[in-house]
N, C-alpha and C positions, 0 to 999 in steps of 0.2 A: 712456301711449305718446306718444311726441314725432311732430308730421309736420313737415314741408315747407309754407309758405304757397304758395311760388313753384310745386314739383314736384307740390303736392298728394298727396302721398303719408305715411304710417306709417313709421316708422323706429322698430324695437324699439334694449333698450340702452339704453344712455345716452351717445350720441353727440351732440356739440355742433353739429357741422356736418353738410347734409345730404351723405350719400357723389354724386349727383349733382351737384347744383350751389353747393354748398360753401357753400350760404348756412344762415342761422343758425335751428336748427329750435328750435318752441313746443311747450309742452307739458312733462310731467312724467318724470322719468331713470324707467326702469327695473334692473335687476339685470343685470347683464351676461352677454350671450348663450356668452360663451367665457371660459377662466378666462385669467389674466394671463399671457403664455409670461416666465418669470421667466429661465429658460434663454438664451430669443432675447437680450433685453434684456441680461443680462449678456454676450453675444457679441458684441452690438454696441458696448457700452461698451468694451469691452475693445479692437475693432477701430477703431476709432476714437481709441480712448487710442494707441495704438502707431504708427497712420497718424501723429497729431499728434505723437509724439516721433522717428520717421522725418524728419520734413519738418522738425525743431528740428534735425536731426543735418545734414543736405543743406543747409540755410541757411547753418549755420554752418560747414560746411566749404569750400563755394565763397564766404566769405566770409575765409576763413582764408586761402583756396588763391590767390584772384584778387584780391582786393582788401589784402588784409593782408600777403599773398604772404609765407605763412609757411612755409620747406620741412619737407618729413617726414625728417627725419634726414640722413643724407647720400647719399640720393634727389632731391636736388630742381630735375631735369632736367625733368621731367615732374611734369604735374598731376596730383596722388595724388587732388586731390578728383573725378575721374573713377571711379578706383578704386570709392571710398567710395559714388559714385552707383551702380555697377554691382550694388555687394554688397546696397546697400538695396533697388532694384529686383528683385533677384533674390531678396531677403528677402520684399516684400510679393506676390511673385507665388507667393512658397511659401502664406505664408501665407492667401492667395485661395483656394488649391487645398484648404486644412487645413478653413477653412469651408465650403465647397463643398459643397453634399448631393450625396449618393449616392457619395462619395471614400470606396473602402477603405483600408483602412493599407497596402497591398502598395503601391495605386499611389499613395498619399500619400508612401511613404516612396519608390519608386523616380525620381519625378517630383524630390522633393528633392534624393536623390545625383547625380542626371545634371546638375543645376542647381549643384549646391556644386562638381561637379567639375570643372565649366566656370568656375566660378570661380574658384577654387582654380590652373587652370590659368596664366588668363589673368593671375592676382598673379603666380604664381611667373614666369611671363616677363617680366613688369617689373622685377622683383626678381633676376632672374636664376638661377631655379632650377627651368628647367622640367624639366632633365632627374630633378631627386631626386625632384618631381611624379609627374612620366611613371613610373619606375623602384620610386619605393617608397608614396606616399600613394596613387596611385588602384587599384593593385593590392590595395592593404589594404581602401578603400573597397569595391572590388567582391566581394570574398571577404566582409568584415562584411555587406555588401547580398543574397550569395548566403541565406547562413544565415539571415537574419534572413529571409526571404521561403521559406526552407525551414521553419522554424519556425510561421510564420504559415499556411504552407501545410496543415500538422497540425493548427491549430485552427480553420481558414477553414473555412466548409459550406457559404458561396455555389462555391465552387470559382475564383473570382477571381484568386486568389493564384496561383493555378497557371503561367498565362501570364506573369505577371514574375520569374517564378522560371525558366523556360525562358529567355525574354530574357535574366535573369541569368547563367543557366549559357554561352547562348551567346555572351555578351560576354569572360566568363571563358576561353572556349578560343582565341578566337581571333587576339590576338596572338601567344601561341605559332607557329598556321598561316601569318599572316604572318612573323614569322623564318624559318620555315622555307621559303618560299616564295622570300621574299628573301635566300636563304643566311646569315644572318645567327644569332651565338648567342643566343637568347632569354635575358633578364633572370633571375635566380634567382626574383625576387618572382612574376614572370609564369607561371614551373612551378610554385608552389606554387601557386598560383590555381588554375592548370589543375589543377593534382592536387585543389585543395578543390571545385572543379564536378564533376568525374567521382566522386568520392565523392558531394557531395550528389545527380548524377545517378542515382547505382546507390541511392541511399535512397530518392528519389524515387520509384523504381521499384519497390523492393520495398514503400514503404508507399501510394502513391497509384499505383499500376502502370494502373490503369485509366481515368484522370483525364488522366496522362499520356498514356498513348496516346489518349484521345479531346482533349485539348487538342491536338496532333499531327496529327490529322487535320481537325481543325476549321482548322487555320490553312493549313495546304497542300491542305484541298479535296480530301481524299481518302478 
């Protein structure tokens, strides 16, 4: 067993340094108290491989963009390399969220679409196509988001999934109730939405009827 001259203390392992004072422990390695997390280590290489080719992507672009002042097509009114930083930041904070312990896939995957949409958004207004955004990508995004979290909802046994699945469904009705509100005719995309949440709603109910309503009372406290 290795100690500590300075701490005076045992330190099983085969540790080099003492975990108190970092200085250099005497004595003989032992067998190692914990096995190797082979898992962690490939997460971290992997997250670190990606950070460093993120931060290769972002150098090179506000170097393209500002100093080489090279335009994006015939865009080049504006700094696209802004863009390119929005989308990367918005990539590594998905990605934060993906290793994240205790991240279910409901709210892994709904945390993402809210983030891609808001992306996706703010191109298509530089680009000038917020309304085919508005009108036909994110209503597709939210119906794909509805199902996929109704699906997940049927294999989930934390009961997790349930609640972004209701968030889902009620993001899905409610432009609709704004046109109507605002006399205004709602989108075709935007009824089909609504028609694919009231379906997943009434399945919801007939196969998780009981989840549902205590997910519903849990949230409005009743």
């Amino acid at each position: 067993m290795k100690n500590c001259p300075y701490c005076k203390i045992d330190v099983g392992g085969n540790l080099k340094k003492c975990p108190l004072c970092q200085s250099r422990l005497v004595g003989e390695d032992e067998e190692k108290y914990f096995p190797t997390q082979l898992k962690l280590k490939f997460q971290s290489f992997f997250f670190k491989l990606q950070l460093f080719i993120v931060w290769i992507v972002i150098i090179s672009a506000l170097w393209l963009d500002y100093i080489f002042k090279l335009p994006f097509g015939k865009y080049g009114g504006f700094h696209w390399s802004l863009l390119v930083l929005m989308w990367l930041f918005a990539f590594e904070f998905s990605i934060i969220h993906v290793f994240k312990k205790g991240m279910d896939a409901s709210r892994i995957m709904s945390i993402v679409v809210v983030i891609v949409m808001a992306m996706v958004s703010v191109t298509a207004y530089y680009f000038g196509y917020l309304l085919f955004v508005l009108q036909w990508v994110i209503p597709i995004m939210v119906m794909c988001t509805i199902v996929a979290n109704f699906v997940l909802c049927m294999v989930d046994k934390s009961g997790n999934a349930m609640v972004y699945l209701l968030t889902d469904l009620l993001v899905g009705i409610i432009p609709y109730f704004v046109c109507i509100t605002l006399k205004k005719d709602c989108p075709i995309e935007w009824m089909i939405c609504l028609l694919v949440s009231f379906i997943i709603f009434v399945g919801a109910i007939i196969f998780k009827g009981r989840e549902v309503v205590g997910e519903i009372q849990r949230r409005l406290s009743v």
